[in-house]
Structure formats: C-alpha cells, structure tokens
C-alpha positions as CSV (number, residue, x, y, z in Angstrom):
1,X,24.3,42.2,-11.4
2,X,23.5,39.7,-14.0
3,X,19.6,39.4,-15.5
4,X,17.9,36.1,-14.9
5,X,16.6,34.7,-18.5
6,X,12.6,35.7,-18.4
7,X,12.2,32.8,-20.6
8,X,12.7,29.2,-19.1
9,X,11.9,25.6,-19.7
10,X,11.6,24.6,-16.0
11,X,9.8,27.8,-14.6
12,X,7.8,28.7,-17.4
13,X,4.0,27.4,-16.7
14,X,3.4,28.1,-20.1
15,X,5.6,25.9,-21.3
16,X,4.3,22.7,-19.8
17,X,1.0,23.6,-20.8
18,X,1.9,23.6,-24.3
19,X,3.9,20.0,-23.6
20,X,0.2,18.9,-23.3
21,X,-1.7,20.1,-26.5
22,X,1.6,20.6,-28.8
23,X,1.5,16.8,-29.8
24,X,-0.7,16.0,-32.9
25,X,-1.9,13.0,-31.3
26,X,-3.3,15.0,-28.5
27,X,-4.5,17.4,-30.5
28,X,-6.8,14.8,-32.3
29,X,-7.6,13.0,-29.4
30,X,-9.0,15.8,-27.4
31,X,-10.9,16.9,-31.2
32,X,-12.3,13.4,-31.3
33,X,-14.0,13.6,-27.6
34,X,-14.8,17.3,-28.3
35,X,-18.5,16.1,-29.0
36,X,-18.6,13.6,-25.7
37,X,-18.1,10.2,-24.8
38,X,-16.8,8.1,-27.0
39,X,-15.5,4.7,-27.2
40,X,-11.8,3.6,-27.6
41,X,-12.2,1.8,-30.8
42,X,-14.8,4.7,-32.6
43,X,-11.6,7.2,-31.9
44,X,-9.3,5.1,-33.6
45,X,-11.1,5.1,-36.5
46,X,-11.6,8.7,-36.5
47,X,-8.1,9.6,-36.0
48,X,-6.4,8.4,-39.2
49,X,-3.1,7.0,-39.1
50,X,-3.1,6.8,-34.7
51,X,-1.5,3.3,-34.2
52,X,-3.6,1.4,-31.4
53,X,0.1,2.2,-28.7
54,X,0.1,5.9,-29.8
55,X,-3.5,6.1,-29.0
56,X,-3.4,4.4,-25.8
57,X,0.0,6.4,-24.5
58,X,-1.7,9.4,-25.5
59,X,-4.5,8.5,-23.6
60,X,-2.7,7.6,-20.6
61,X,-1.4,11.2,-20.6
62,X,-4.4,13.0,-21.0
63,X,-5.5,11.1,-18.0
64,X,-2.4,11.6,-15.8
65,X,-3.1,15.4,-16.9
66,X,-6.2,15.3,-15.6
67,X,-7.4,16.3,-19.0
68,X,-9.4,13.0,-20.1
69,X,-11.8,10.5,-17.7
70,X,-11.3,7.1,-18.8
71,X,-14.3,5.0,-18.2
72,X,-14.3,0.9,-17.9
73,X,-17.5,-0.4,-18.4
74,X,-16.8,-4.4,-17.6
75,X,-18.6,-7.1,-20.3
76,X,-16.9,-9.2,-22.9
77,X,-15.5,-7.6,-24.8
78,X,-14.6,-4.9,-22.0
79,X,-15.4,-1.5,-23.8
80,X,-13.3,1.7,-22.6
81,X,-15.1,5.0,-22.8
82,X,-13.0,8.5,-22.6
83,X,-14.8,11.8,-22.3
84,X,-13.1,15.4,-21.6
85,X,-13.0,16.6,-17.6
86,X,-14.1,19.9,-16.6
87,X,-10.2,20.9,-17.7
88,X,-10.1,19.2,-20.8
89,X,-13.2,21.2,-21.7
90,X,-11.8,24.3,-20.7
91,X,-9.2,23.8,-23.3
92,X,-11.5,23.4,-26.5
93,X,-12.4,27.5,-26.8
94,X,-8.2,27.5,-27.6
95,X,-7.9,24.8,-29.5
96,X,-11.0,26.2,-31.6
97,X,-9.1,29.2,-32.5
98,X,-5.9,27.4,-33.1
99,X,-8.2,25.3,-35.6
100,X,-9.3,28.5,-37.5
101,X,-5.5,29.8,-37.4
102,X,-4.7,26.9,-39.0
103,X,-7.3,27.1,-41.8
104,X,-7.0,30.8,-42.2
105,X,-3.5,30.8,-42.8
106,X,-2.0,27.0,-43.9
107,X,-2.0,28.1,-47.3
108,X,0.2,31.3,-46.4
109,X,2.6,28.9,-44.1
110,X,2.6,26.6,-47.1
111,X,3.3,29.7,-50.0
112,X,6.2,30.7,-47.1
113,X,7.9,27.2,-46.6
114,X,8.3,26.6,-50.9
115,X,9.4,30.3,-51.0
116,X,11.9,29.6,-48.3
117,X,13.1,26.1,-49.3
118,X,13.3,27.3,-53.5
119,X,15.6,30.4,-52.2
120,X,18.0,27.6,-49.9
121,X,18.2,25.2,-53.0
C-alpha cells in the first residue's frame, strides 16, 4: 500500500495559517495595530515603503481573515480606523517571538547567506 504524503498544501491547517502572517506587509500591519486603534493614514506612515493599494489589499485580508476590524467613522474627510479582533490578538505572543528570532539571529542568517553565496561565485 502506498503512504499518503504527511505534508500537504491543501490539508495542512498549518499551512494556511502561515499564508496569513508569512507576508511582510501583514507582518507590519498587524505590528502597527499591535498597540490599538489606529487610523489608516497614521499606519501608512509607520510602515515605510507600504504603497497606499498594498496597504489597503492587505487590509482587506486581514479583515476577510477575521484578523483586523475595520472601523468607518463617517465626516469629511471619512477617517478609517483598524484595530486587532480577539484573533488578531491572539496572534501577537507568536509574532513576538518571531520578532526576537529575528533579532537574535539576523546577523547569523546574514554571516550564513555571504558565506554561502562567496562559496557559489
């Protein structure tokens, strides 16, 4: 009898959980609220280099993901507020510890990647 693959794309919860953080946008986006509420245009300027459509797509996803509340508060200009949901909280403790991965060790990653690209040239 052939084995089934324990590993797979479409069964594998843990892979479409990780289709939800593993963008950098969404990464940021979900740092930027990590404090509270905050206003469409005050996370654009804290995310550096977020053009206004990736921002708003990225949004749009958290949202369908039931990750972000989006909040229209109606005056002129209209002004958009997002905050994390219950789950999009829930999701910071990890994120946290990928954060301190990520300072812990990017110097390693980097010392590994020029070792590894100097022995392919």
């Amino acid at each position: 009898m052939k084995k089934l693959p324990d590993i797979s794309l479409e069964a594998c919860r843990y892979s479409h959980v990780l289709e939800i953080i593993s963008n950098k946008w969404t990464a940021l986006a979900i740092y930027a609220m990590e404090d509270g509420t905050i206003r469409y245009g005050e996370m654009k300027r804290r995310i550096e280099g977020i053009s206004q459509k990736m921002l708003t797509q990225t949004l749009k996803q958290l949202e369908r993901d039931g990750v972000v509340n989006r909040k229209l508060i109606p005056s002129v200009p209209p002004i958009t507020e997002y905050s994390l949901t219950p789950l999009g909280e829930s999701l910071l403790p990890i994120m946290n510890m990928l954060k301190i991965w990520a300072v812990d060790h990017y110097d390693d990653v980097k010392q590994a990647r020029e070792g590894y690209d100097s022995d392919k040239s």
